[in-house]
ROGUGU-391146 format. One line per 2 residues: their letters; for each residue x, z negated, y of C-alpha. Coordinates in steps of 0.2 Angstrom, whole numbers, m for minus. Example, Ala and Ser with C-alpha at 12.3 -4.5 7.8 and 13.67 -1.06 7.14 Angstrom:
BEGIN
as	62:m39:m22  68:m36:m5
This chain:
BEGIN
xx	m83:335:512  m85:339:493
xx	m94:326:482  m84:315:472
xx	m86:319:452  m95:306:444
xx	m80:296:437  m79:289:416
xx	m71:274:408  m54:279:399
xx	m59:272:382  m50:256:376
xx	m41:256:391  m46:236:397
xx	m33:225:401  m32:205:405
xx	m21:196:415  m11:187:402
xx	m10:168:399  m2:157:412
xx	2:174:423  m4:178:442
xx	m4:192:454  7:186:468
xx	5:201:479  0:222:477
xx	13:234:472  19:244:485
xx	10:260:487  26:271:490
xx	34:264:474  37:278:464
xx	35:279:444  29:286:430
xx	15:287:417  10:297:400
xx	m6:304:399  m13:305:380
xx	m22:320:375  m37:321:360
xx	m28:331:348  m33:349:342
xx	m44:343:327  m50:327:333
xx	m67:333:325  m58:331:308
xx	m46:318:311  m31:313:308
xx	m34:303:293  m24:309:278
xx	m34:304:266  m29:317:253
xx	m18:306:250  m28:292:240
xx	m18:285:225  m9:303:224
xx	10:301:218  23:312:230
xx	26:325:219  8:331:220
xx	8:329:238  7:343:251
xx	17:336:266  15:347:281
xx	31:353:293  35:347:308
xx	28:364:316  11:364:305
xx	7:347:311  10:353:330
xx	m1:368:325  m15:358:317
xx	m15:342:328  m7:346:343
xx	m15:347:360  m25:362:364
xx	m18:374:382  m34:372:388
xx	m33:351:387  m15:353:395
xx	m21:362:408  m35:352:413
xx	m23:337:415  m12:347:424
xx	m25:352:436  m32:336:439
xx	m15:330:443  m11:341:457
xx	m29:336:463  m23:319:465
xx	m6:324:471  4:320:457
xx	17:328:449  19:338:430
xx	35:329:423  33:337:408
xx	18:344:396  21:342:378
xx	5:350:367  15:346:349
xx	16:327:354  m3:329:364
xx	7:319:380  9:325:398
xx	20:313:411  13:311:429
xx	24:307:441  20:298:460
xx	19:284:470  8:272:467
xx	m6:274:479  m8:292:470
xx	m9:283:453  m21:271:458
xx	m32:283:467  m31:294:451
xx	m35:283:438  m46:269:448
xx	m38:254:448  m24:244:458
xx	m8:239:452  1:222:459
xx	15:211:455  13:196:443
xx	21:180:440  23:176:421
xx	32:163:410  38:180:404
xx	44:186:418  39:197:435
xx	29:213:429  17:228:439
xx	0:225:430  m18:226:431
xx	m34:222:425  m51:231:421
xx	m50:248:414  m45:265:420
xx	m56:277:423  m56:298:427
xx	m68:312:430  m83:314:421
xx	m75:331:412  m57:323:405
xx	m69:308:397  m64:315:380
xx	m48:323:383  m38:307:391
xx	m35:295:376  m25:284:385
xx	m14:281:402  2:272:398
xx	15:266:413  4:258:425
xx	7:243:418  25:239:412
xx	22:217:406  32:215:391
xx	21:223:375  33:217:359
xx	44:205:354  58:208:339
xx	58:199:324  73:191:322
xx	81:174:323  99:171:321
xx	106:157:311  109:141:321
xx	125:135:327  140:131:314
xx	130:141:303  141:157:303
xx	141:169:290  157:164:282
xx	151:147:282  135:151:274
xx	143:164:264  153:148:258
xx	138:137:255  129:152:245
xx	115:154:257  117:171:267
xx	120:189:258  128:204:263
xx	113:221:262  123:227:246
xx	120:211:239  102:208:240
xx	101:228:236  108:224:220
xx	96:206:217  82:218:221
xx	86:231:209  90:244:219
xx	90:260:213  110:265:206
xx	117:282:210  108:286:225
xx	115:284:244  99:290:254
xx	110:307:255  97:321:262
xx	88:307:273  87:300:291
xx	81:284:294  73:283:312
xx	74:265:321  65:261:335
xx	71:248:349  65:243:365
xx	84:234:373  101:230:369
xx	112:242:360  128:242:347
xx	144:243:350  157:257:338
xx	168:243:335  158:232:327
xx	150:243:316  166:249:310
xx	175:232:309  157:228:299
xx	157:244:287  177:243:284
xx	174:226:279  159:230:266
xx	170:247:259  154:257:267
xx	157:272:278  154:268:295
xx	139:275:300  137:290:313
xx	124:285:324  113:294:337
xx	103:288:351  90:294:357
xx	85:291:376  68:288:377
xx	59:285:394  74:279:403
xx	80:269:389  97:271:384
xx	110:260:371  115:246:382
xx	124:232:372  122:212:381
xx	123:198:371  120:193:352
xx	108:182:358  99:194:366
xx	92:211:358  109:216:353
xx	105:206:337  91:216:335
xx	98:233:336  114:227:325
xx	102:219:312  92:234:308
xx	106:247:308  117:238:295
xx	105:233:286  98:252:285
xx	115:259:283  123:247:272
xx	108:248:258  107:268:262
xx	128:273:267  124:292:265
xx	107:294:277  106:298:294
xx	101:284:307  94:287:324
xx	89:274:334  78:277:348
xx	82:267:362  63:265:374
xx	56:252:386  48:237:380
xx	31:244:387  18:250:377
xx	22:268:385  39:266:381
xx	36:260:363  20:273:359
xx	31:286:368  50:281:356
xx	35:283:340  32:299:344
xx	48:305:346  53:300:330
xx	37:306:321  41:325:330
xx	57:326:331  64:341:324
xx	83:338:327  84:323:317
xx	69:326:306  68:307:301
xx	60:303:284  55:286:288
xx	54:275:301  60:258:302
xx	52:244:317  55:228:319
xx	47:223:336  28:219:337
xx	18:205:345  m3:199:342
xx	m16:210:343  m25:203:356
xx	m9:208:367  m13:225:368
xx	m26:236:374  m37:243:361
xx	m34:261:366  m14:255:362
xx	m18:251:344  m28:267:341
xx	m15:278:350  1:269:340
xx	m10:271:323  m15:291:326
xx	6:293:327  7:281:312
xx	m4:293:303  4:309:311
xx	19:303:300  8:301:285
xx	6:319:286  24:321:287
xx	27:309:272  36:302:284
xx	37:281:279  31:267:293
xx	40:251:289  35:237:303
xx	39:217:302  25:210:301
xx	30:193:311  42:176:312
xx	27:165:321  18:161:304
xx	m2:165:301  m5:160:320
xx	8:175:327  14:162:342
xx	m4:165:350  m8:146:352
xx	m27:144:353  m27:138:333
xx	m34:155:326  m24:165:315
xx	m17:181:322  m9:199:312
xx	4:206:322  5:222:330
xx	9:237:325  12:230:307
xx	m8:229:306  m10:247:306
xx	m16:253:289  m6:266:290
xx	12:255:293  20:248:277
xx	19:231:284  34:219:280
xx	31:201:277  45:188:272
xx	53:176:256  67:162:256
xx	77:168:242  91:158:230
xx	102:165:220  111:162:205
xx	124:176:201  118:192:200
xx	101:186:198  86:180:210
xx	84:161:204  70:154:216
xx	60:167:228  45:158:240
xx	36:161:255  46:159:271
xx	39:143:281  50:133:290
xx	38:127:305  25:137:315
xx	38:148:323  48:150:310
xx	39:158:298  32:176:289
xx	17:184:299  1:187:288
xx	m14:189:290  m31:199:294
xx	m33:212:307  m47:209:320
xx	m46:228:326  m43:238:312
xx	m58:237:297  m51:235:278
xx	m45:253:274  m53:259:259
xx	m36:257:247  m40:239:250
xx	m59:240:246  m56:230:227
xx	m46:216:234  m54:198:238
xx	m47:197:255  m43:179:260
xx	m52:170:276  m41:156:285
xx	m52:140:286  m52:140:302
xx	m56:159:308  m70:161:320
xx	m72:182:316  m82:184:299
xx	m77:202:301  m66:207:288
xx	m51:220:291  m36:227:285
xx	m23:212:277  m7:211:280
xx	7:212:276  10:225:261
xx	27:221:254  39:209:256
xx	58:204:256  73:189:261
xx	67:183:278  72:164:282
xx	87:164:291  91:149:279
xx	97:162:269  98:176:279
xx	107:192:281  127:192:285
xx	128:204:300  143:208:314
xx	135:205:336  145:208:348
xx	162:202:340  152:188:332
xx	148:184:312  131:179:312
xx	118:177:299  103:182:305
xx	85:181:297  67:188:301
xx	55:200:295  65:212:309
xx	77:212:294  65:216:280
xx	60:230:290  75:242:288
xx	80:234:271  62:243:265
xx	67:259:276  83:259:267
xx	75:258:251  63:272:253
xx	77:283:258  85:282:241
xx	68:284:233  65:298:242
xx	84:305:236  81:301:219
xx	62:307:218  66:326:226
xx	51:322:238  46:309:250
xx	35:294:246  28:294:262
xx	12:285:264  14:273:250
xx	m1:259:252  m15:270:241
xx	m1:271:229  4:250:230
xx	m13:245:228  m18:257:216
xx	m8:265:202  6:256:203
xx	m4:239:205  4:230:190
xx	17:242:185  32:230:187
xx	39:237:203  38:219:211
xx	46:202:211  27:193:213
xx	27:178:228  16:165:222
xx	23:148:231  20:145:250
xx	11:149:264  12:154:280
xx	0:140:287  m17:147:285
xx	m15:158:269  m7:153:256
xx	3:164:241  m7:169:226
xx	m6:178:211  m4:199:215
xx	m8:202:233  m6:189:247
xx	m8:188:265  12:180:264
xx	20:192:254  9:206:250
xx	13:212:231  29:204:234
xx	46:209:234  55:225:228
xx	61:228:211  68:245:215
xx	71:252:200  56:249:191
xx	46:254:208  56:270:206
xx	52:275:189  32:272:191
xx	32:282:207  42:297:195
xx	28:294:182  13:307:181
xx	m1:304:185  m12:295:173
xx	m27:306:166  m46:306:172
């Protein structure tokens, strides 16, 4: 009988038993399913980190392609193989190998899986819901300690939430359209100065979701209505997922949300949404798609779902930020909501929480305003705070340590914060968020107004496609740039009234609003300047 290898913890790869949840009974063993294996990637030595691109405008930039990321950062043979060999070890099957996007799928049953990766999986009772869980960490032979990065799809618990919230009843939008409380896309394009001539033409605009779907003939009762070309869209199935439309309660309003608000500010780009389970594998895995997908070649990348930090598994948040900064790479844009549930992120243990994955440094996080109008012209812009749960995310990551384009800012501490650690603050920009006066959207045959920082979310993507159309050349990774040379040079609406319960607004950056809200002209003309002499 051989000698069992000595076995190595899969880093990051703990998991708890969530709040208020309890295994009622093991997993079947027979039960078949599915996992992604992450692989290191080719230059893990060097890392990923662009960080070339410190304070450097686009037109200086050297973006790579699709093809020299793969070649650069992509899973070595010899890592693939080793995967691929311990898999058949453990009686498992290759689903697929893909080196560009450093993943290989597993497929068996789930006494194979357990057996593999040293744990056991069972069935657990949640306010949430049933799930297949487990707690501990995973673990797999001494030699693969470096090459697996991560085992996603043992678990399948609900990782994210979206970041919308409808208007409540007798609210419609042609009510609130009446009462001047609730604006079309164009409209608030226009309030924030969008930039004129430009129609995103020459971009695609990726949007990731985790349920629901659209339905053809709302979006074209919608676009016919706003004078917009209705938008061709494609899905893209991801793990299983596919476009499957339920209710405007549901994640329909999600979906509906952050296409017409993408395509109604940008009419001539590209959307494809990639439709995933709300897993962490089926989330990572819809990311990396995006980021490597050479058909639709998106140019930035709009998410609106996201839950606390302390929801995740640690290797999650590294994983999800090393495809956030494969897209940097691209000068492919990141823009994430960062949250509805105010400075605590709906975590109720009285600390303030950063949402995830708007906390990685390398996502444009979104926060959110209430904004009146008078005419053509923004008359009152706050902070979003209507009550604990309704109200902009915002905040300081406990994972991720203050990234060096936010060394010079005093970042703020909530009063009653146990971690002294500081880290990245979020969010980074901002936009109209309170449903209060919210966005006028079509859901499943329904008018609805609908707010959230899920909305600011694609209004941001659809902004940074026409910037990219008018500048010739992608913005891509734009924080060095917003808290550095362009710190001051009018390309913001500044948030300075509010809070989101623990931090309040301030003068420049905030952990509400960021910089504040767009002034897309003025942000395009200072990202066309050159460069200031040294």
């Amino acid at each position: 009988m051989p000698t069992p290898q000595p076995r190595t913890v899969v880093r990051g790869s703990e998991r708890t038993c969530p709040p208020k949840a309890h295994a009622v009974r093991p997993t079947p063993p027979d039960e078949p399913l599915e996992v992604t294996v992450r692989l290191r990637p080719r230059a893990a030595a060097a890392g990923l980190a662009p960080t070339a691109f410190a304070d450097q405008p686009p037109h200086t930039r050297a973006y790579l392609s699709r093809d020299e990321l793969d070649a650069q950062f992509g899973a070595t043979p010899q890592d693939v193989a080793a995967v691929t060999d311990f898999a058949r070890a453990h009686g498992l099957a290759v689903v697929s190998a893909d080196a560009a996007q450093r993943r290989v799928v597993l497929g068996g049953t789930v006494a194979a899986l357990e057996t593999a990766f040293g744990t056991a999986l069972h069935q657990y009772e949640s306010p949430a819901g049933r799930y297949r869980g487990r707690t501990g960490p995973l673990t797999v032979p001494g030699p693969l300690g470096d090459i697996v990065q991560g085992v996603f799809g043992l678990d399948n618990r609900p990782q994210a939430e979206p970041h919308f919230q409808v208007r409540g009843p007798g609210a419609g939008a042609v009510a609130a359209r009446a009462a001047g409380a609730s604006f079309t896309p164009p409209a608030l394009a226009r309030l924030y100065n969008f930039p004129a001539g430009a129609d995103g033409s020459g971009q695609c605009i990726a949007i990731i979701e985790l349920g629901g779907g659209f339905r053809p003939e709302d979006l074209t009762a919608y676009f016919t209505r706003l004078k917009l070309p209705v938008p061709a869209i494609t899905a893209v199935n991801i793990d299983g997922g596919s476009n499957q439309p339920t209710t405007a309660q549901g994640a329909d309003g999600e979906v509906m949300l952050d296409i017409e608000v993408a395509a109604a500010v940008a009419p001539g780009a590209r959307i494809a949404v990639y439709f995933a389970p709300n897993t962490s594998r089926g989330f990572l895995d819809a990311i990396t798609a995006a980021v490597h997908d050479k058909t639709n070649q998106p140019t930035v990348i709009s998410i609106s779902w996201g839950g606390p930090e302390n929801t995740w598994t640690a290797g999650a948040l590294d994983q999800f930020d090393q495809a956030f900064q494969a897209a940097a790479l691209l000068g492919v844009t990141v823009c994430c909501a960062a949250g509805d549930n105010g400075s605590g992120d709906g975590v109720a243990d009285g600390q303030p929480h950063a949402d995830f994955p708007a906390s990685s440094p390398y996502a444009l996080a979104c926060g959110g305003t209430r904004l009146t109008a008078m005419g053509p012209k923004i008359s009152s812009e706050v902070v979003w705070n209507e009550g604990p749960n309704s109200a902009t995310g915002g905040g300081i990551s406990t994972h991720f340590p203050v990234p060096t384009y936010q060394n010079a800012l005093k970042l703020p501490k909530a009063a009653k914060a146990k971690a002294a650690k500081p880290g990245r603050g979020l969010p980074d920009v901002a936009g109209n968020a309170d449903p209060a006066s919210g966005y006028e959207v079509r859901v499943d045959g329904q008018d609805l107004v609908i707010g959230g920082t899920s909305a600011v979310a694609p209004l941001w993507a659809g902004l940074v496609a026409l910037l990219n159309q008018k500048l010739g050349k992608p913005v891509g990774f734009l924080q060095p740039l917003l808290y550095g040379s362009l710190a001051g040079k009018g390309g913001f609406h500044d948030i300075a009234t509010g809070t989101n319960g623990a931090f309040a607004a301030r003068a420049g950056w905030d952990a509400c609003t960021g910089w504040g809200t767009p002034n897309g002209t003025a942000l395009l003309a200072a990202l066309a300047a050159p460069p200031r002499a040294t």
